[in-house]
N, C-alpha and C positions, 0 to 999 in steps of 0.2 A: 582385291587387286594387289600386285606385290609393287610397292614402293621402292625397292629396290632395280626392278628390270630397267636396262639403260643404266645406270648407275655410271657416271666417270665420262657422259659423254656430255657434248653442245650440238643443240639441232637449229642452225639461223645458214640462213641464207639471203637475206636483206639488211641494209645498210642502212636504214631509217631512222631505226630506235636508237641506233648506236651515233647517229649525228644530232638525234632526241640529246643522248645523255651528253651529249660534250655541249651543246648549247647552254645548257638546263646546269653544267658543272657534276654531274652525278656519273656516278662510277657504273659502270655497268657490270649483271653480276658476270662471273665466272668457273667454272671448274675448280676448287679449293681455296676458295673463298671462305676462311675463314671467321667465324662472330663467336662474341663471348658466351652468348645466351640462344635459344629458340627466340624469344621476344626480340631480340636487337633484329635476328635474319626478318622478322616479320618486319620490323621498322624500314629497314633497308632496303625490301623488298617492295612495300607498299610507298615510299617515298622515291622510290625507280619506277615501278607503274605510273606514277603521279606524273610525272617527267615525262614519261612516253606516250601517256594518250592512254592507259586503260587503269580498270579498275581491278585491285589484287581479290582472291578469294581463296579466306582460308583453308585448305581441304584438308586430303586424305592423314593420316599421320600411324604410324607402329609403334605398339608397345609394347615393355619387357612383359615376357610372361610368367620374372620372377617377381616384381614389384609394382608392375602394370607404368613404370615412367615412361615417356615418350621417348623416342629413338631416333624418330625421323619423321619431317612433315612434309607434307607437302604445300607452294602455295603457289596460286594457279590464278590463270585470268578467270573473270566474274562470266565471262561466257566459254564458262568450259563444259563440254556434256553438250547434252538434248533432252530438251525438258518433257519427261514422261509422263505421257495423259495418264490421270487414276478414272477408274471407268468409276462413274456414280451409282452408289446401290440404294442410297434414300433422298428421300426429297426432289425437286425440284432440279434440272439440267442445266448447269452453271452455265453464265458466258465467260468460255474461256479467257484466261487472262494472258497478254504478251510476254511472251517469253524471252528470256535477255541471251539463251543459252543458243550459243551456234556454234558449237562444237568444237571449242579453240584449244588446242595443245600448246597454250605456252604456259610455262610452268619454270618452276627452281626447285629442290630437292633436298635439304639439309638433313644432315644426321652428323647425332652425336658420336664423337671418336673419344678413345679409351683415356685423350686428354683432359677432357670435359669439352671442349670444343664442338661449334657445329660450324659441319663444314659442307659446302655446293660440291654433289656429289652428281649434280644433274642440270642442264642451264637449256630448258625451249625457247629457244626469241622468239619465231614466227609467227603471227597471231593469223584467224580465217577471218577476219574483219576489219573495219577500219579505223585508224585510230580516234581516237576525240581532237577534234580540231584543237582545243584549247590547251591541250596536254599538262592540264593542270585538272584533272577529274574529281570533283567533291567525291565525298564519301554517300555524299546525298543521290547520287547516281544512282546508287544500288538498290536495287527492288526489295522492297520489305518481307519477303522472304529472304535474299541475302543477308539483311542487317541482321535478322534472325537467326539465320544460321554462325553468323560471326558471334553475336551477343552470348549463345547460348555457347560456342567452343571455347569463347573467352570464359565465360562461366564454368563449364565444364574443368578448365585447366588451372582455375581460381580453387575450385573444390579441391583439384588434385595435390595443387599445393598444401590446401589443408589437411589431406587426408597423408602425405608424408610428413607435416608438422606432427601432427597426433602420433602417428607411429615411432618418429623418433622418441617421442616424448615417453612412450609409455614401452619403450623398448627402456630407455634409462629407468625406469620406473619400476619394471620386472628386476633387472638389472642390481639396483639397490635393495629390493626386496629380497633379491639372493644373499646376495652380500649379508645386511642384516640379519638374513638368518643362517648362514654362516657364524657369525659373530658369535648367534645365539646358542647354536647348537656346539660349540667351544664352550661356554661358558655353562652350558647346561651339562658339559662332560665331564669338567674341574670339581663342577659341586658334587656329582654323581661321585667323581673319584675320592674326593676328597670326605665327603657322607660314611662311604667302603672303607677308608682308610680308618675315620673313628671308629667304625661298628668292630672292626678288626681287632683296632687297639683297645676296644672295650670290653672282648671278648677275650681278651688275654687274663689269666689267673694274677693278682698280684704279687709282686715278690715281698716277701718278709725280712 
């Protein structure tokens, strides 16, 4: 699915969330909406859900297909989709479990700009269901699948970090290995010359 389509727009048409966030003090997102980090949009995002009555879900996201970094994520309410039966091939015919997904389009969209910045490049308020009376939703809400899915993108993007840590590392690392054998390959040309230059002068008749 491209992360991108819609891009630059706001899809709301009700007035609820947005007297949600003036109550609550929280800013509601918008179209260039700038944050310093992926992480900070997720804070902000998930502490605006908290305020409205629903629970955030981290989704979809694009990456470069030069260094595989994230681009753009997306994050989306917790009953976004329709939960798709897997048909059973062994064992025993489960009782299905309740499903949280009802199909809700509301979402925010952030990508990264050539400043470093991320910025709301897409804003859905209107959610297909209703809000949490409390508009203060635990995180405890979310079905142990979702938690799951969270823990594991958190992890995933904990790996990523690491795995740019290591490569800057060992790019410095090639990087001085050049270098020092640069040095070396100089200093193994001096001797070389300088070897050539005795055998030369040694090779000369003396004078009397």
């Amino acid at each position: 699915m491209d992360l991108d389509v819609g891009a630059g727009t706001v899809d709301s048409s009700a007035g609820t969330e947005s007297d949600a966030c003036k109550e609550n003090g929280i800013q509601e997102p918008f179209v260039g909406m700038e944050f310093d980090s992926e992480y900070a949009a997720k804070e902000f995002y998930d502490e605006y859900a908290r305020s409205v009555g629903f629970v955030m879900r981290i989704d979809q996201c694009r990456r470069s297909e030069v260094d595989k970094r994230i681009l753009s994520r997306r994050l989306s309410c917790n009953k976004q989709g329709y939960y798709v039966k897997m048909r059973e091939q062994f064992g025993p015919v489960r009782k299905p479990r309740p499903s949280t997904r009802e199909g809700c389009k509301a979402m925010m969209l952030v990508k990264l700009n050539k400043s470093g910045k991320w910025v709301v490049t897409r804003f859905v308020q209107d959610h297909t269901h209703p809000m949490l009376v409390s508009g203060q939703p635990s995180r405890n809400t979310m079905d142990s699948k979702d938690r799951k899915i969270e823990e594991l993108t958190m992890e995933l993007e904990r790996q990523d970090q690491l795995c740019d840590l290591y490569r800057g590392q060992l790019i410095r690392i090639l990087r001085n290995i050049e270098e020092q054998t640069e040095i070396l390959s100089t200093k193994i040309q001096v001797i070389a010359n300088n070897v050539k230059e005795f055998e030369t002068a040694s090779e000369k008749p003396p004078n009397y």
